[in-house]
N, C-alpha and C positions, 0 to 999 in steps of 0.2 A: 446452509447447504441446500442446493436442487433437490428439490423432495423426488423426484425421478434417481439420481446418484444416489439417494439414501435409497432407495428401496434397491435397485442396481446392487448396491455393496452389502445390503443383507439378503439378499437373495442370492448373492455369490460365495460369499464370506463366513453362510452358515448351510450343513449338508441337508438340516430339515427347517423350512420358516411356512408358519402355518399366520397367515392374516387372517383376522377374525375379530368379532364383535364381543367385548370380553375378555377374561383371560382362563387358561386351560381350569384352572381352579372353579371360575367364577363364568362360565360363558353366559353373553344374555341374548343368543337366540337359539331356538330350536337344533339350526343348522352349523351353527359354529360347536354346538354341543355336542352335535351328532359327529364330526370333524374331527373332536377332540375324541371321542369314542373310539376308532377310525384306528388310530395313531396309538390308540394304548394296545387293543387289541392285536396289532401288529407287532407290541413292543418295543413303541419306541418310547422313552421317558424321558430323553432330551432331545429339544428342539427350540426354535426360540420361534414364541408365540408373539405379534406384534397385535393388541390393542387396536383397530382404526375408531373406534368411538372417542380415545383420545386424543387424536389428530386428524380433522379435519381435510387438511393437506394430502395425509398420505392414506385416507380415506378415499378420495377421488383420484388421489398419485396413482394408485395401486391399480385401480380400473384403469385407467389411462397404460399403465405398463404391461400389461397381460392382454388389454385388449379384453376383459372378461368383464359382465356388467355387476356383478356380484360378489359377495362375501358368504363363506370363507371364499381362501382362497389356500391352495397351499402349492407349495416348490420343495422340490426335490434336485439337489446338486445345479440350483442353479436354474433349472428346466420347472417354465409352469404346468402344474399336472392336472389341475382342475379344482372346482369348487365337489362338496357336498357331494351330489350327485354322481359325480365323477368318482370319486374318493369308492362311493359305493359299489358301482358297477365293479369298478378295481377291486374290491377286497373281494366281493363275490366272485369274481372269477381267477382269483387268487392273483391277481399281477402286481396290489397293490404290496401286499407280503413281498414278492417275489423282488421289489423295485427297493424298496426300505431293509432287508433282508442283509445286504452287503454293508452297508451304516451299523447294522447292528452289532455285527462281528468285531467292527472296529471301535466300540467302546469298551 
């Protein structure tokens, strides 16, 4: 499959995909850790976390689809929301809660 259509159908296909170096368990950077902090604090506990350390492909797919030069990276309903830093500004100013908030209701 077009590593662009894979990332395309899980980033549509799931209401939270967090790309990142690692898994939420096991993150191996700073920033992917910090990501996964992010997401718990807001309560969310499922999401589907995609690996790129283990794919190469969709290691550079994922820059290429976002247009974003870095990991993490995370999507919400589809819509890419930001890396790390982004994530943060968001929770500090409450938008990120506010944006993940309506997902939570519905588990």
């Amino acid at each position: 499959m077009d590593v662009q259509k894979l990332i395309h159908e899980q980033v549509t296909r799931n209401p939270v995909v967090l790309y990142m170096k690692g898994t939420p368990r096991m993150p191996m950077c700073g920033f992917s850790a910090f990501a996964v902090q992010l997401l718990d604090a807001c309560g969310v506990r499922e999401y589907l976390s995609v690996n790129v350390l283990e794919d190469p492909a969709i290691r550079q797919g994922v820059k290429e689809y976002a247009n974003w030069p870095t990991i993490p990276q995370l999507y919400v309903n589809g819509q890419f929301i930001g890396g790390s830093d982004i994530m943060r500004e968001m929770y500090e100013s409450g938008e990120l809660q506010q944006l993940l908030e309506p997902l939570l209701q519905k588990a």
